[in-house]
N, C-alpha and C positions, 0 to 999 in steps of 0.2 A: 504493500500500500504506500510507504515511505516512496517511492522512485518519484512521483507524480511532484512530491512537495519537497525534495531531495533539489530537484531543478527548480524547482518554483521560491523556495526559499529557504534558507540557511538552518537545520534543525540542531537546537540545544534540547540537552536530556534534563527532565525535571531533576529536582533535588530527589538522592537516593531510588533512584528511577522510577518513583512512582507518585505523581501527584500528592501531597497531603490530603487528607481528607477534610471538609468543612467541618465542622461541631458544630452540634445545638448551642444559642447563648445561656449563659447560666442564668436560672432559675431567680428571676427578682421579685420584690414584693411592691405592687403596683398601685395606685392610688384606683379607689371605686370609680371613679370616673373617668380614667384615663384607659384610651382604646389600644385595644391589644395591636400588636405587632408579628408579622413573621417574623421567624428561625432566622433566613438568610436574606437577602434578595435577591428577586427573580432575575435580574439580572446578570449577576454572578454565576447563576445557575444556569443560564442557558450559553453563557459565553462558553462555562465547560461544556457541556452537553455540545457545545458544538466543535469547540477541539477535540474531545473526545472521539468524536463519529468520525473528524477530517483524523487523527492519529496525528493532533498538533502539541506539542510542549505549550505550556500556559509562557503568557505572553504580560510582560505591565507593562506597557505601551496600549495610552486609551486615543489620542488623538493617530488617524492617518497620518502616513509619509506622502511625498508627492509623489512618491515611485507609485504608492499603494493607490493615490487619488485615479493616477494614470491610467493603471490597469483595469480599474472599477470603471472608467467612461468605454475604455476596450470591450471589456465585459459586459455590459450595460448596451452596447453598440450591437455586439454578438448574439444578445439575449433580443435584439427584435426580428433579428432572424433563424431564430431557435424550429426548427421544423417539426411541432407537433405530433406530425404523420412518423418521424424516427423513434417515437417511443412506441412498447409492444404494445401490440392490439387488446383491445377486449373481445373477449367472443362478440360472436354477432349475434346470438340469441339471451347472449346475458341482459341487455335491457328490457325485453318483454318479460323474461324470466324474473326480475325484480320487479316490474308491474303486478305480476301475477302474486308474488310472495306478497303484496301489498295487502291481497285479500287474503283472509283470516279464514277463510272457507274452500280456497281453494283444494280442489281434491287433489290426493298423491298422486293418479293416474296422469293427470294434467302436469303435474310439474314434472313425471318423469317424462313423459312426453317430450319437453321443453330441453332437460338434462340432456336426454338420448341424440341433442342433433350435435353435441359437443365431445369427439369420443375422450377428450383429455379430461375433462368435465365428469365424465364417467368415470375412469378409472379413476379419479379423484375423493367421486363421491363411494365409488366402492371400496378403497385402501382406507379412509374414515372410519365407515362402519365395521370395517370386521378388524379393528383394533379391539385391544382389550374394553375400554371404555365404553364402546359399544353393541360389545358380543353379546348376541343375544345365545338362545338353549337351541334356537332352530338355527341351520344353517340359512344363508341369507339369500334366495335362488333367483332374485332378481332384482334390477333396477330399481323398481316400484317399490320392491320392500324394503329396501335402503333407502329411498327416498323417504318414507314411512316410519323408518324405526327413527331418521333422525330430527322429523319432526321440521316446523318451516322457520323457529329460531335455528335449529343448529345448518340445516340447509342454507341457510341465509349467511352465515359466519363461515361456513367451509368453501363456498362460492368465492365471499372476500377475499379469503387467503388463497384460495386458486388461484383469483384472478390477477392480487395485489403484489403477494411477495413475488413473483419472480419480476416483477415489474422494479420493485425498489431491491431486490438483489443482484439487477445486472443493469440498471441502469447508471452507475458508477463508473462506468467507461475502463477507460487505461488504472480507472484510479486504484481499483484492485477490491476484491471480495469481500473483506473486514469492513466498509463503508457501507457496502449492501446489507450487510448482516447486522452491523451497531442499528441502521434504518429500519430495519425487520423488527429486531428486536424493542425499541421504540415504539412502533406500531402495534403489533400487541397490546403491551401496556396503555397507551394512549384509546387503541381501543375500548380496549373490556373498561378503562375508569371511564371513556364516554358515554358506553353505553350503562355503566352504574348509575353514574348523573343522571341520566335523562329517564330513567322510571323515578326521579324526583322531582324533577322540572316539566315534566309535560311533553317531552320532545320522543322522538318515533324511536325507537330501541334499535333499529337496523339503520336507520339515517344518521344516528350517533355513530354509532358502529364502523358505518361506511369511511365519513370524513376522520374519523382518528385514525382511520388505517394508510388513507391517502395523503392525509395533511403535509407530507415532508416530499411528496413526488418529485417535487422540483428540487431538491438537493442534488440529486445524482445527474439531474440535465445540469447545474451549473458545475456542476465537476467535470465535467464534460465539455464545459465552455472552457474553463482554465486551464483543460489539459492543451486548447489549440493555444495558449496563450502564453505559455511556459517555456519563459528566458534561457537562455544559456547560462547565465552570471546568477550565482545566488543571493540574496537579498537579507536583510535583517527581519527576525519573527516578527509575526504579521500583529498587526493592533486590533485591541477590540472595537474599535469602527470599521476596520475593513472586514473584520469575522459579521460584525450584526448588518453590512451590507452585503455582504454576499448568499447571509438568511433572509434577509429582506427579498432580493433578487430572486431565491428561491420558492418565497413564498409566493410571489408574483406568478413564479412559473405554476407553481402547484395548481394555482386556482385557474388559468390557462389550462392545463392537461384536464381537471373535473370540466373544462368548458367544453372540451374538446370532444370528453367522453359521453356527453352527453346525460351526465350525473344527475339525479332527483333538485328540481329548484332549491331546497331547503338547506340541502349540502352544499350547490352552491352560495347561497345566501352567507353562509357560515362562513365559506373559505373568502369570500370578499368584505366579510367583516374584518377576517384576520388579515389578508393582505392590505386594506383601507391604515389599520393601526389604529382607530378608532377608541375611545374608553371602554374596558368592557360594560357598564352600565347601557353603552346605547347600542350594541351588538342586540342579535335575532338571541333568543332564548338556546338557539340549537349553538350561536355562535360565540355565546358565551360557555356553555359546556366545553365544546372546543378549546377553550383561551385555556379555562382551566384545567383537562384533561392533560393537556399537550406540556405543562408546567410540569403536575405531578408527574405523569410519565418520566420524565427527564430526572428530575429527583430521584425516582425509585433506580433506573437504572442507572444513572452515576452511584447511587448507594448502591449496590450488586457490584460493580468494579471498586470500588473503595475509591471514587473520586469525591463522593458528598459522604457526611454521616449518615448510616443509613436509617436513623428516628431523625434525621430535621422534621422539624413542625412548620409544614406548609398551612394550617387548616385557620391562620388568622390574615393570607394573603390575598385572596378575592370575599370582604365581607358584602360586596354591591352586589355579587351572582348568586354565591351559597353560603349557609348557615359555619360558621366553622364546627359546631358539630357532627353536622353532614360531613364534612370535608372530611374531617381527621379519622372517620368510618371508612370512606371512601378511600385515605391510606392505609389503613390498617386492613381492606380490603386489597387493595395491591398487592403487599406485601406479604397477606396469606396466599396469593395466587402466582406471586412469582417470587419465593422466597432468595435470601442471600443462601449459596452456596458455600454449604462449611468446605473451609480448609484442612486438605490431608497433612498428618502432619509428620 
């Protein structure tokens, strides 16, 4: 993964080669009227989160260089003619397929119907169910009953990841496979807290679902722009204005590819809240679960690599969207669902 940013700019090794990890602040005694605070800021949190994913040493450099300005108008110049059509397809029956999963009644016959004109589609939905998780006592002797045994939530999610991860696992370019897989791994998480939020906001449990899994699309198309862009001469590590414009640039792509694909209004709605930058307060209800799914996500997974502590307390950082009671369920849900992996020792 290093070759891409090896050319692109000069890498130093963090201290003891592995990022410190953040801490919770210490525990103080707070006046009754005086409002609570996050753990960290979000800020901080996503500047790592996104060296992390690029494999960039942390950086204290907050303002751009003029080299970095430079490359950001190059890049900015490339991205209006970023080709759409160069990212993988979506099936061709996946759009009617999620109209259909819309209705609540739709019958198995019909969806497998719908399944059957996709044969990767197929094998997808049959290696699913005859996992352990899904074995039933009877062997599974057809489509229809695989469509059946997994019901039209888990059909709906196994569709997702069909269709999503190898999209953001190869869309990385030259950049190398570690970037696709930190973006997978993201998506997950981002997901399932979207879709936890929104059976408490009101918002569709599969349109949740949908935008947490996509929302970073456009990262691996600007990796893609920088690999054409990649000087000879290496460069001093890059600033945290040139990292949050190159997420900026990305998020812009993102909501471009859901335009492209043709995505549920609502999703879009969402990803043009997030690309606007807008206050969460005046985001769609859908585009504010977004803002804060896509925060914790990044938490939980720097906490798994030991780049954040892994209890920061995010659940006093969006009080305008959700309750910090909800919140801090909703990590303590992550966190049962993607636990840290202990150390062999």
């Amino acid at each position: 993964m290093g070759t891409l940013w090896q050319r692109l700019f000069r890498r130093q090794q963090p201290v003891a080669g592995r990022e410190r990890p953040i801490a919770a602040r210490p525990v103080r005694v707070m006046a009754e009227d005086e409002p609570a605070e996050p753990d960290f800021p979000l800020t901080e949190i996503e500047d790592r989160f996104r060296r992390f994913v690029l494999d960039l040493p942390p950086g204290d450099a907050i303002e751009s260089t003029a080299a970095e300005q430079a490359m950001l108008k190059r890049l900015d110049l490339l991205s209006t003619r970023f080709d759409m059509r160069s990212l993988p397809r979506l099936p061709s029956v996946l759009p009617q397929l999620l109209r259909t999963l819309k209705n609540d009644n739709a019958a198995g016959g019909q969806l497998a119907k719908l399944v059957a004109r996709d044969p990767q589609m197929v094998g997808e939905v049959m290696r699913v169910t005859s996992s352990s998780y899904y074995r039933s006592a009877q062997p599974i002797g057809s489509l229809q009953h695989a469509v059946v045994l997994l019901g039209q939530d888990g059909l709906r999610r196994v569709l997702t990841q069909y269709v999503m991860k190898p999209i953001l696992q190869a869309n990385a370019g030259s950049f190398g496979q570690a970037a696709g897989e930190r973006l997978w791994d993201h998506a997950e998480r981002c997901s399932h807290a979207c879709a936890w939020l929104a059976r408490h906001n009101g918002c569709d449990t599969f349109e949740a679902y949908l935008v947490g899994t996509i929302c970073h699309t456009g990262t691996g198309a600007v990796v893609r722009l920088l690999d054409q862009l990649a000087p000879a001469s290496a460069a001093a590590p890059l600033s945290r204005d040139f990292i949050a414009s190159c997420a900026a640039l990305a998020t812009r792509l993102s909501l471009q590819a859901a335009q492209h694909w043709e995505l549920p209004a609502r999703v879009i709605e969402a990803m043009t809240d997030r690309q606007s930058g807008k206050a969460i307060a005046a985001c769609s209800p859908l585009g504010q679960t977004l803002a804060v799914a896509d925060g914790l996500a990044m938490a939980q997974l720097l906490g798994e690599h030991e780049r954040l502590a892994p209890d920061v307390d995010l659940s006093h950082t969006w009080p305008e969207a959700f309750s910090p009671a909800l919140l801090a369920r909703c990590q303590q849900d992550l966190r049962r669902h993607f636990p840290v992996a202990e150390k062999s020792i």
